[in-house]
matplotlib code that plots the C-alpha trace (Angstrom):
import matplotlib.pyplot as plt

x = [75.3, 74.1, 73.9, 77.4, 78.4, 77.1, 78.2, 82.3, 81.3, 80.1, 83.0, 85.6, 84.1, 84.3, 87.5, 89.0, 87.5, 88.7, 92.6, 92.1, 91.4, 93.9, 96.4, 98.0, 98.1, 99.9, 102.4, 102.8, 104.6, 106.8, 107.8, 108.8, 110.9, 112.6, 113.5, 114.5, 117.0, 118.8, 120.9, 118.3, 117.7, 115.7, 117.9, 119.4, 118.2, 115.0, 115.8, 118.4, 121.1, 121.9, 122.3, 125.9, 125.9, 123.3, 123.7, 121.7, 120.2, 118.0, 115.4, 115.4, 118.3, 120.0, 120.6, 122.9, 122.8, 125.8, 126.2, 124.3, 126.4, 125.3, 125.0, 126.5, 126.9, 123.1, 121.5, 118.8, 119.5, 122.4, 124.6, 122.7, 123.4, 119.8, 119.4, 116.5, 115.1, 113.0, 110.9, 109.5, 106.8, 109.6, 111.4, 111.4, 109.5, 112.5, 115.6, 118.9, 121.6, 125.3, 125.5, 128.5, 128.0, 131.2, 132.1, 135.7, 133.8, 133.8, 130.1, 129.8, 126.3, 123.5, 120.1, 117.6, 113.6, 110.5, 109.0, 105.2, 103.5, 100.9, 101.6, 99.6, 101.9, 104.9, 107.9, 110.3, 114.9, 117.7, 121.1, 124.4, 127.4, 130.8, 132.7, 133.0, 131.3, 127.8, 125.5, 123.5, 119.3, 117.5, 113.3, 113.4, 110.4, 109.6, 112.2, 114.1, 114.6, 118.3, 117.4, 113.9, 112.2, 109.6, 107.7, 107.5, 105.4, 107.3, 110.4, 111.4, 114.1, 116.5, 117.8, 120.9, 123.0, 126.6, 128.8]
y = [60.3, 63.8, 62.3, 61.1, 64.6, 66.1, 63.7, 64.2, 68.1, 68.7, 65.8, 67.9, 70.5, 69.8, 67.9, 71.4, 73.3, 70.3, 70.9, 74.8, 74.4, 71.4, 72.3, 75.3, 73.2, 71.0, 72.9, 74.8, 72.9, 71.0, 74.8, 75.7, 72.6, 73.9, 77.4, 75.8, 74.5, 77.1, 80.0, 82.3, 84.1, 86.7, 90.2, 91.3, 94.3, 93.1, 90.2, 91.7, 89.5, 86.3, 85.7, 86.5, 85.8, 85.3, 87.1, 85.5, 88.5, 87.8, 85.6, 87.0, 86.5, 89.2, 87.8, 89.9, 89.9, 90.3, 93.9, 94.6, 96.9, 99.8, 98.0, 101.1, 105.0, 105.4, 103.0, 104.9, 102.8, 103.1, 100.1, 98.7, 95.8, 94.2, 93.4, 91.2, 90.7, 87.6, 86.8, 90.1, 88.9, 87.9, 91.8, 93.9, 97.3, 99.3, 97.8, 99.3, 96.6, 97.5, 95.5, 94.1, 94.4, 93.8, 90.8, 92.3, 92.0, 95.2, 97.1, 99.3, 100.7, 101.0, 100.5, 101.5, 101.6, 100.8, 97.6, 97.8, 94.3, 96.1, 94.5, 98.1, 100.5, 102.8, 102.1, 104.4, 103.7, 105.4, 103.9, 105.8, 104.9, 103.8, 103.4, 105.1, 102.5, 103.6, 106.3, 107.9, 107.1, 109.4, 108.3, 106.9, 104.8, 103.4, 106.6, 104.6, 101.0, 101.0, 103.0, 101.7, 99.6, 97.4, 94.2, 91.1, 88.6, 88.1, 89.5, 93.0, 94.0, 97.3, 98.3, 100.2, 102.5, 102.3, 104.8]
z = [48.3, 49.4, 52.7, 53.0, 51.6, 54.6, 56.8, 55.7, 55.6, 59.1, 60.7, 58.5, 60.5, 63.6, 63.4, 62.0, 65.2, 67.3, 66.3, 66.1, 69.4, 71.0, 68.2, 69.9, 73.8, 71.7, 70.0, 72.6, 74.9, 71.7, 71.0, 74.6, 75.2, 71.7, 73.0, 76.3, 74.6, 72.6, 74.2, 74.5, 77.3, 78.6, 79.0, 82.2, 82.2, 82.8, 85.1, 87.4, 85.9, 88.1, 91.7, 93.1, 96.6, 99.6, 102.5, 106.2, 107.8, 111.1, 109.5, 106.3, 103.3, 101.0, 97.2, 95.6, 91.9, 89.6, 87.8, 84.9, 82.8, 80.4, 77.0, 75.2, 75.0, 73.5, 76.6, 78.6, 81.6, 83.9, 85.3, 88.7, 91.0, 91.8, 95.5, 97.0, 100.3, 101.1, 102.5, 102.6, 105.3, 107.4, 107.3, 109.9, 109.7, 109.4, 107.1, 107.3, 105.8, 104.8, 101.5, 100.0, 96.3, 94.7, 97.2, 98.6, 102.4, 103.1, 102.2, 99.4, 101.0, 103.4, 102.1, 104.2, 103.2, 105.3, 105.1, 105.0, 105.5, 103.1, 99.8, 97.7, 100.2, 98.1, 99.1, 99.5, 99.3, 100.3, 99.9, 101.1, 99.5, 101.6, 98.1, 95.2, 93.4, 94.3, 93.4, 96.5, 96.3, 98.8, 99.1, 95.7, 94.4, 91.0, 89.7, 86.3, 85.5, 87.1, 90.1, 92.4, 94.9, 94.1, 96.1, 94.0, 95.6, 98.7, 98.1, 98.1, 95.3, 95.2, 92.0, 92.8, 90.5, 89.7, 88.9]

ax = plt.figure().add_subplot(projection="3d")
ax.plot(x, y, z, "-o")
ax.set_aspect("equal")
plt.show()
């Protein structure tokens, strides 16, 4: 009997370990198939908001996002319009692109920043308004979360400013 004690001990054991272990793979993927399904969604603010329009450059596209709007009079972080280049290794060194961001076809801006084929190099914007709709960016980098240039794998995205 003190053998058969032991034996449902040390399985009860390992079978514990066993599901501490596989449990979590498990219910992980039952759990992420649940949240797929609810209207959650990550934040704007963070993802740039959704893709408005693409726009063919010479071997390379221009996805411009919808705005994403100040959330209220205490937000930190100024209205922007998220723009992205890609493929980044398909840029040439020295981008200068009139952007349409409010999709009337006439452009709101000219971005123009330096495309290093070093992924680690700073990069540096400027972005002169044409309309009133856009704030002016001279050599600005990583500066606030509505305003800055940044190289995401191989795509290169602008945050600009509203007014």
């Amino acid at each position: 009997m003190k053998r058969l004690t032991a034996i449902l001990g040390y399985g009860a054991a390992v079978l514990t370990i066993v599901v501490a272990v596989a449990g979590p793979l498990f219910w992980f993927g039952i759990f992420s198939r649940a949240a797929a399904k609810t209207p959650l969604r990550i934040d704007p603010m963070y993802t740039g908001g959704e893709p408005a329009r693409i726009i063919a450059g010479d071997g390379y596209q221009i996805a411009v996002y919808k705005p994403v709007l100040k959330r209220g009079p205490l937000s930190q972080t100024a209205s922007f319009v998220q723009i992205v280049w890609k493929p980044a290794s398909a840029l040439p060194p020295a981008i200068s692109d009139p952007v349409d961001l409010d999709g009337d076809g006439r452009p709101d801006c000219v971005v123009s920043f330096q495309a290093s084929r070093d992924p680690h190099a700073k990069l540096r914007v400027s972005v002169r308004p044409l309309t009133a709709l856009v704030q002016p960016m001279n050599e600005v980098g990583k500066d606030s979360f509505s305003s800055l240039i940044a190289r995401v794998n191989d795509t290169i995205l602008v945050r600009v400013p509203l007014r």
